[in-house]
N, C-alpha and C positions, 0 to 999 in steps of 0.2 A: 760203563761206570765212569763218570767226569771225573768225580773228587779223590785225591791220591789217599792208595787205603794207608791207615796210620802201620799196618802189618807192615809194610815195604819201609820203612825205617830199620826193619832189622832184617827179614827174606830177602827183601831185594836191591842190599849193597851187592856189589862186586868185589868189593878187598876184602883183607885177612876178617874183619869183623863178620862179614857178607858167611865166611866159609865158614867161620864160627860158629853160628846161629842156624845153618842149615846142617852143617855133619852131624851133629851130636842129637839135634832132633833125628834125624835116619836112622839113625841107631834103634828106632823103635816101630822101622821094617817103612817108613813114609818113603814115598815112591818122587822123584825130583818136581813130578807135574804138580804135588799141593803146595809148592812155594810160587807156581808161577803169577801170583795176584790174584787169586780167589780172596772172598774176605775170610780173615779168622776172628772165629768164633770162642770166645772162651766161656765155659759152663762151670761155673763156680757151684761147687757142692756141697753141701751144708752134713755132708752123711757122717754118723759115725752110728757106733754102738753103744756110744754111752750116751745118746741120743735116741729113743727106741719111737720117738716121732718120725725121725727121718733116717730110721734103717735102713728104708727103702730104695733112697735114693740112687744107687746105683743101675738100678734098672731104668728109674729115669731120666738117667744121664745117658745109656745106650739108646732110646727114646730121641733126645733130643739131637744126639748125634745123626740116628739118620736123617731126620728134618733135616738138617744143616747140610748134610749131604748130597739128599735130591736134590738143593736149592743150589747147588754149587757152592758151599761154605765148604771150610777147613773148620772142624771141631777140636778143640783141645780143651778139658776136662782140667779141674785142678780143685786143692781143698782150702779150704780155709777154717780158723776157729769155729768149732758146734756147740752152740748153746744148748744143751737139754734141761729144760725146764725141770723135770722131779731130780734128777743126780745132782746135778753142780750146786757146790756148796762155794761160798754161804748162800749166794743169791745170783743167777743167769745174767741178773741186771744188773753187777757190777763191769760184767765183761760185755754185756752189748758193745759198749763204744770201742773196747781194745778190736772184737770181729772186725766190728764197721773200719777199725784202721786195716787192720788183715786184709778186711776185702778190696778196699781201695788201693792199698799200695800194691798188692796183687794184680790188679786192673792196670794203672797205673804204668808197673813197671815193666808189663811181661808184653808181647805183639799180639794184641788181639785189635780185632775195629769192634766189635760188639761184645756184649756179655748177656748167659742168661742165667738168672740165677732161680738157683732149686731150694727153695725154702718151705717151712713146715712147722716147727717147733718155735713157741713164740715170738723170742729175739731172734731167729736169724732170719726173720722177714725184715721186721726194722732195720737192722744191723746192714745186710747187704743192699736195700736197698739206700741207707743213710751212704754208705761205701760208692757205690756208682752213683750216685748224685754228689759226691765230692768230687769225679773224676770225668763225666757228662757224654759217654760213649752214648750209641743205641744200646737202652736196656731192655730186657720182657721178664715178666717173671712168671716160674712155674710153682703153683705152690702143691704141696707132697699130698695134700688130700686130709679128709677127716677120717679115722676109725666107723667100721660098721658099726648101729647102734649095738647098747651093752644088753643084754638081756640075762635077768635072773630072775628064778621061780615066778615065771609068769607077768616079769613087770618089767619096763623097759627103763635102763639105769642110766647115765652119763657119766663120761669119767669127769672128773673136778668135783663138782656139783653131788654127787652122790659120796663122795670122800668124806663131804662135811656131815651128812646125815646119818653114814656108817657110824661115824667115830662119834654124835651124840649120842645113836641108838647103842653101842659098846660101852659108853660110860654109863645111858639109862639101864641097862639088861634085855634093852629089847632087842640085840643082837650076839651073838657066841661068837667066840674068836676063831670059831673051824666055819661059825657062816660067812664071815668078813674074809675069811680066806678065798674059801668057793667065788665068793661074789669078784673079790679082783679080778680073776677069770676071768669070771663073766663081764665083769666091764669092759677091760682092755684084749679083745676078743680079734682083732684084725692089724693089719699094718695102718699107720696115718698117725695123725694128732687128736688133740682130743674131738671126740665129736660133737658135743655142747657149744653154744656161742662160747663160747673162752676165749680168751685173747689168743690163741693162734687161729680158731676159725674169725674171728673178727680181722686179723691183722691178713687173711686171704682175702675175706669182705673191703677191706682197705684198700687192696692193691688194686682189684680187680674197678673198685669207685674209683681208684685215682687215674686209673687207663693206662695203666703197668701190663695187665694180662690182656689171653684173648676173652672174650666174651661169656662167661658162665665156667669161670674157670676156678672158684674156688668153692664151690661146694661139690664139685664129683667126689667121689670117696676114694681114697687109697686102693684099694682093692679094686675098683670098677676098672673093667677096660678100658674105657671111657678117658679113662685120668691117661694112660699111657697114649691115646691119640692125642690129648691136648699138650702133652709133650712133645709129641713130635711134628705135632703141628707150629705149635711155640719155634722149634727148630729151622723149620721153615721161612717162618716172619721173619726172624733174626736177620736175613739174611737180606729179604727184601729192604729193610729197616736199613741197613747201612747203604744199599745202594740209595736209598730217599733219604739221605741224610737225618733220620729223626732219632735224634737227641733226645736224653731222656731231661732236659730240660724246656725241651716243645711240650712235653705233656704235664710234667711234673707245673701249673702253673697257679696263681692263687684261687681260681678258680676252681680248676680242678679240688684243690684241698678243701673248698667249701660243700661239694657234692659228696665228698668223702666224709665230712662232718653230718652231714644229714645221712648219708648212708647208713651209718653208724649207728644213730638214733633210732632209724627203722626197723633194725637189725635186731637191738637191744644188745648192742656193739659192749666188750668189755671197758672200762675206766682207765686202761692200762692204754686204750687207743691215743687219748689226751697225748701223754708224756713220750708217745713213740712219731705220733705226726707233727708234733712240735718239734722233736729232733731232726727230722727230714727234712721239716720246711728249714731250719737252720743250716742246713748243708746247700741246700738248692738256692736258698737265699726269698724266700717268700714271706713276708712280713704278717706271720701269723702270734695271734694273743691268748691266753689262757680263754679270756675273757668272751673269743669268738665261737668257740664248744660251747657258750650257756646262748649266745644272741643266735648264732645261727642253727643249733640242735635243739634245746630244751624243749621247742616248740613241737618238736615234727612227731609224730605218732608213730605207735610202737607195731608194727605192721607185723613182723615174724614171731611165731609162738614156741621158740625155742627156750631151750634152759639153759641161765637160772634163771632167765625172768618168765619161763612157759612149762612147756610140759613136752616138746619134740626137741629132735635132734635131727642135726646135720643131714642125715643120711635121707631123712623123711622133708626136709627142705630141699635138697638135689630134686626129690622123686614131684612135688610141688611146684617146678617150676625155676628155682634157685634165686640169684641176684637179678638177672632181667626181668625177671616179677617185678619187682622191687624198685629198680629203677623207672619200671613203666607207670608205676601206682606212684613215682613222687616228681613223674616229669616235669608239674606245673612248679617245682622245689628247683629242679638242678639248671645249673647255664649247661645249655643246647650245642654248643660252639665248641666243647674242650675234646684238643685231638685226643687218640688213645694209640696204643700201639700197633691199631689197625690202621691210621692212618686214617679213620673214621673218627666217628664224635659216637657216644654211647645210642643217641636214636638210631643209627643207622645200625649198630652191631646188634641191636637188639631187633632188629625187625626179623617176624616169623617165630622168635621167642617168647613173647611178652604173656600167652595164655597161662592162668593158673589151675592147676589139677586138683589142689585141697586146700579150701579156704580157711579151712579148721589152722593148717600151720601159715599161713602168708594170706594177711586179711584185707582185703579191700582196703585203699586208704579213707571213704567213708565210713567204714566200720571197722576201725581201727582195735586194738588189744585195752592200749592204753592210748588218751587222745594228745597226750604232752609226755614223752617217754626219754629224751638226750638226756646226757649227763648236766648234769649244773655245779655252776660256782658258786660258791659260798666266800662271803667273807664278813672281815671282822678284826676286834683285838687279838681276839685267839690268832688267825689267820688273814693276815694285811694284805698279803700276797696272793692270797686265794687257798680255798682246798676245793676237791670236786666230791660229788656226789653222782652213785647211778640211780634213778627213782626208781626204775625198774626191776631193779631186784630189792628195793628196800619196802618197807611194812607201811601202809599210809598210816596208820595213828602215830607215827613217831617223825611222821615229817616237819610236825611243830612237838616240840619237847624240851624241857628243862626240867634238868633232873644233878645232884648233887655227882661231883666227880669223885671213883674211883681208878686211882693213880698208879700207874705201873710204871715202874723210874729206866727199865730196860727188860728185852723180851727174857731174858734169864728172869726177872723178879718174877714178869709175870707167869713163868711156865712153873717156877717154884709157888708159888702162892693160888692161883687162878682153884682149883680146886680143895683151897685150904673151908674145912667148917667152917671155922672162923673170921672169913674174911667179910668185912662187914662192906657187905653188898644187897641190891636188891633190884629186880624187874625196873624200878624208877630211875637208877643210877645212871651216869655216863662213864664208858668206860675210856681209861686215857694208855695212850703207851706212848713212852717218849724215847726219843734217839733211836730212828728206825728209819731216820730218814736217807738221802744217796750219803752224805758226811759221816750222818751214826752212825750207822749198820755198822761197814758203809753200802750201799750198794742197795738199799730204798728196797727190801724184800715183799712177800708179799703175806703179810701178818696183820694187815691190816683190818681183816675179816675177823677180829678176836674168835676163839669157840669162847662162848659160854660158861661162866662158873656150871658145875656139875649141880650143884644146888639151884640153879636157875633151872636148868634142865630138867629138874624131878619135879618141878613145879607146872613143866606141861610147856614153861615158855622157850620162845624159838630165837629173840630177837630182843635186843637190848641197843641205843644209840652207844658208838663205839667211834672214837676218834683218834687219827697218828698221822704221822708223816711217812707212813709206810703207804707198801697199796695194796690189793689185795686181786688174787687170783681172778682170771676173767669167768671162770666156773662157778664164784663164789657168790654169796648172796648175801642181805643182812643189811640195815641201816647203817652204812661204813660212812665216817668222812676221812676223805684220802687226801692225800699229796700235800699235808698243813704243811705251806709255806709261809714265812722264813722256816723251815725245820730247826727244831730242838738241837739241836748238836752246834748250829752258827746262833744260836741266842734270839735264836724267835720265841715270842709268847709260852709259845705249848713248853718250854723249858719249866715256866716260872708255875704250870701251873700246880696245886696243894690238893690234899684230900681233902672233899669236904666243901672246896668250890663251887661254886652256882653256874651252869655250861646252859648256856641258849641257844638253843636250835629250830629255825624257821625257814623253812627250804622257799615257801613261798616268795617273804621276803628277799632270800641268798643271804641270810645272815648266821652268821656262826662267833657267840659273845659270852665271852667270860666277864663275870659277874664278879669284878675286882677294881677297885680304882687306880686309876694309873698312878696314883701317889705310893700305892702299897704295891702295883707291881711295879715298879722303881725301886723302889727300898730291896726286894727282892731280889730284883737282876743287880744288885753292888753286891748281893752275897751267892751269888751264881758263881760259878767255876767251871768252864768251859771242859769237856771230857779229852784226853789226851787222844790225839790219833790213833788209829787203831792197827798202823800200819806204818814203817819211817824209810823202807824201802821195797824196790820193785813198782809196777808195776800198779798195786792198789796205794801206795804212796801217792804216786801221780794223781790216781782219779782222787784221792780226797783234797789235792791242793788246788787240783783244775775243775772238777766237776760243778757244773750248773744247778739253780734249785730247780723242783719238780718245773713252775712254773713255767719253766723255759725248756722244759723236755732232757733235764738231768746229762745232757752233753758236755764234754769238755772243751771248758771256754775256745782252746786254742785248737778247734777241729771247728768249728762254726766257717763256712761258707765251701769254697770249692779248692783246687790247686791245680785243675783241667787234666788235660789229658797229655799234654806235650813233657818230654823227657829229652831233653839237650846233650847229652853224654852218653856215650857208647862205655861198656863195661870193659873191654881191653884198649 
């Protein structure tokens, strides 16, 4: 190996600091030959128990240790913040970016020359790889896998995606609260995340587009054996990886980030992918726009029949063939040229993979699901800055719609009100929620999916045009518009707007227009009142004085680009 490993900054002094950094690791029985310049490997692990995505991880963290060990690495394990998606309150996405500091100063500060990192549960895909791209070691990621499918009385369920159908079938009667019991069982039935496209199987689908993983590595399932070889095979690479200098800003390049945007489309990728690879590219330093998810996706067809915009899951896309499907059916789409962390370009890793076994889930891309399926931007008075939209999980008669605004001033009105008799609503309305966005909340939840007045509901209807600056679960479904930027909380539009407003919605055009003159929303925003912070110290203080709008991927201003990898000062 040429290049001096960055470990030997602290294994391989010779004075009191040298004796420092080696006795106290002994202690935990290391034998003198793993300091002699092997590279160290650190595996950053995303596990906990209040995380029930990535319970697992402990196993595959012993997984990746051996890899690292045949390869001749030094493996040392370590945790950082776990976002779980269903427990953390109020929102997982207020603490993405604190993780993403977690992971990086951890990287950063500790002797590693590589890191791999074990992720699963929505954010701490983003989070850690936002983390090592502030810091620019050799990265790979392992991601923890999807849940076997859910199965009840006879019909195969998803977790996220069947949440929202339980809970209107419980408000209609056509479900008992001892069969909504039965059924969670039945959904969340194995170890992994969820196993629907959702934003953690997307944000595997992400990594594996951006050429983070090794090849077909984020849809094996938790439970497959399969998933534990790609672990340790991961552990392996790692290793090779620092001896070929590859940085995870060799891979990470704008290129790459555009096969990941079409990726994503094919996929029928979650809406939440937007505001997490905008974050990334802001750490790596890639000059990516809201604006390039509608020019480079909206086009690409919607190739996977997964749910919410299909009827399969995860488990039955592994069994299909998985992402090298995928990327084989859209190669005349992707640049050919972007390394991966094989040290390959994706044609090459995917040779001998590219056959599909069920076209019913992964469809030819001349016989696509849907033939224009990415997410789209919208904009407008409402939304100057953009909001997005997924087509693919929305209703087509509602993708041109104008219908009169009913208004929800915060998710408290609307949880108190939303099934009131009298709430004068109806199938034609648009529904509005304000201050929900990363500033309101704070932390930009994922409420964006309104349910339905319960009186909507008894009428048989499923889907109503619903607009916030919130976003909504990548399981979810439903005519949403997401991410209105400026957000209601810093005095954008969606503050001002009234019950009873006239809301234009034309996806073809990307127009999204409140039907108010700007003379009269003027008069309005001088008797506006901006909402007191929700928070004046700690930690949530900070993200609301630094925090970014969606548009730019909801990061804190003062974390945008890199800090490297070098540390000048020894600790004694």
């Amino acid at each position: 190996m040429s290049q001096k490993l960055r470990s030997q900054d602290w294994f391989g002094k010779k004075n009191k600091d040298g004796i420092i950094y080696r006795s106290w690791m002994k202690n935990q029985g290391m034998p003198t030959d793993m300091f002699d310049g092997r590279p160290v490997i650190g595996i950053c692990n995303t596990f906990s128990e209040l995380t029930p995505c990535n319970a697992h991880f402990r196993d595959h963290a012993e997984a990746v240790k051996k890899g690292v060990l045949e390869a001749g690495g030094f493996p040392l394990e370590f945790p950082i913040m776990s976002l779980g998606e269903t427990l953390l309150k109020p929102t997982a996405m207020l603490f993405r970016n604190l993780a993403s500091m977690d992971a990086e100063e951890s990287i950063r500060g500790n002797p590693m020359d590589a890191v791999v990192l074990l992720t699963g549960c929505d954010k701490t895909t983003p989070s850690t790889v936002m983390g090592a791209a502030s810091v620019g070691l050799p990265t790979i990621v392992v991601p923890g896998g999807p849940m076997l499918n859910g199965r009840y009385k006879g019909q195969t369920i998803g977790s996220g995606t069947h949440v929202w159908k339980f809970d209107e079938d419980m408000k209609t009667g056509k479900m008992t609260q001892e069969d909504c019991e039965y059924a969670e069982s039945c959904m969340s039935r194995s170890i992994g995340h969820c196993m629907t496209m959702g934003t953690a199987s997307t944000m595997a689908c992400m990594v594996e587009s951006l050429g983070l993983t090794l090849s077909g590595a984020s849809a094996i399932p938790a439970a497959d054996s399969r998933k534990k070889v790609m672990a340790q095979l991961s552990g392996r690479r790692i290793v090779e990886m620092v001896k070929e200098n590859l940085t995870i800003d060799k891979i990470l390049t704008r290129e790459a980030f555009e096969n990941a945007i079409k990726v994503n489309a094919a996929v029928g990728g979650s809406s939440n992918f937007i505001i997490h690879l905008m974050a990334i590219a802001g750490r790596i330093g890639v000059d990516l726009h809201l604006d390039d998810f509608d020019t480079l996706g909206s086009k690409i067809p919607l190739l996977v029949n997964l749910m919410p915009s299909g009827k399969f899951l995860m488990e039955d896309f592994y069994y299909a063939g998985g992402l090298p499907v995928v990327l084989n059916e859209l190669s005349k789409h992707l640049h050919k040229n972007v390394i991966t962390v094989t040290g390959k370009n994706h044609h090459e890793n995917i040779t001998g993979q590219t056959d599909c076994y069920n076209t019913e889930v992964i469809a030819p891309y001349e016989q696509p699901l849907i033939a224009e399926a990415g997410c789209v931007v919208v904009k407008g008075n409402l939304a100057l800055n953009g909001a997005v939209m997924k087509p693919s999980a929305a209703s087509p008669h509602l993708m041109k719609h104008k219908g009169r605004a009913v208004v929800f001033e915060s998710i408290e009105d609307y949880n108190a009100r939303i099934d009131d008799p009298e709430l004068d609503i109806d199938e034609t309305c648009v529904m509005v929620l304000k201050y929900v966005g990363p500033v309101g909340y704070p932390g930009m939840p994922e409420v964006g999916n309104m349910a339905l007045p319960k009186k909507i509901l008894e009428k048989g209807i499923r889907d109503m045009v619903r607009i916030s600056d919130g976003r909504m679960s990548g399981t979810a479904y439903g005519t949403a518009i997401l991410h209105v930027s400026p957000e209601s909380a810093i005095g954008g539009n969606l503050a001002l707007v009234q019950n009873g407003d006239m809301i234009e919605l034309d996806v073809e055009q990307r127009k999204l227009h409140l039907d108010v003159s700007d003379e009269e929303l003027a008069k309005r925003r001088a008797n506006w009142v901006a909402p007191a912070p929700a928070a004046t110290r700690g930690y949530v203080s900070l993200y609301i004085k630094h925090v970014m709008g969606s548009d730019k991927g909801a990061d804190l201003d003062f974390l945008q680009g890199s800090s490297g990898s070098v540390v000048t000062r020894d600790s004694h």
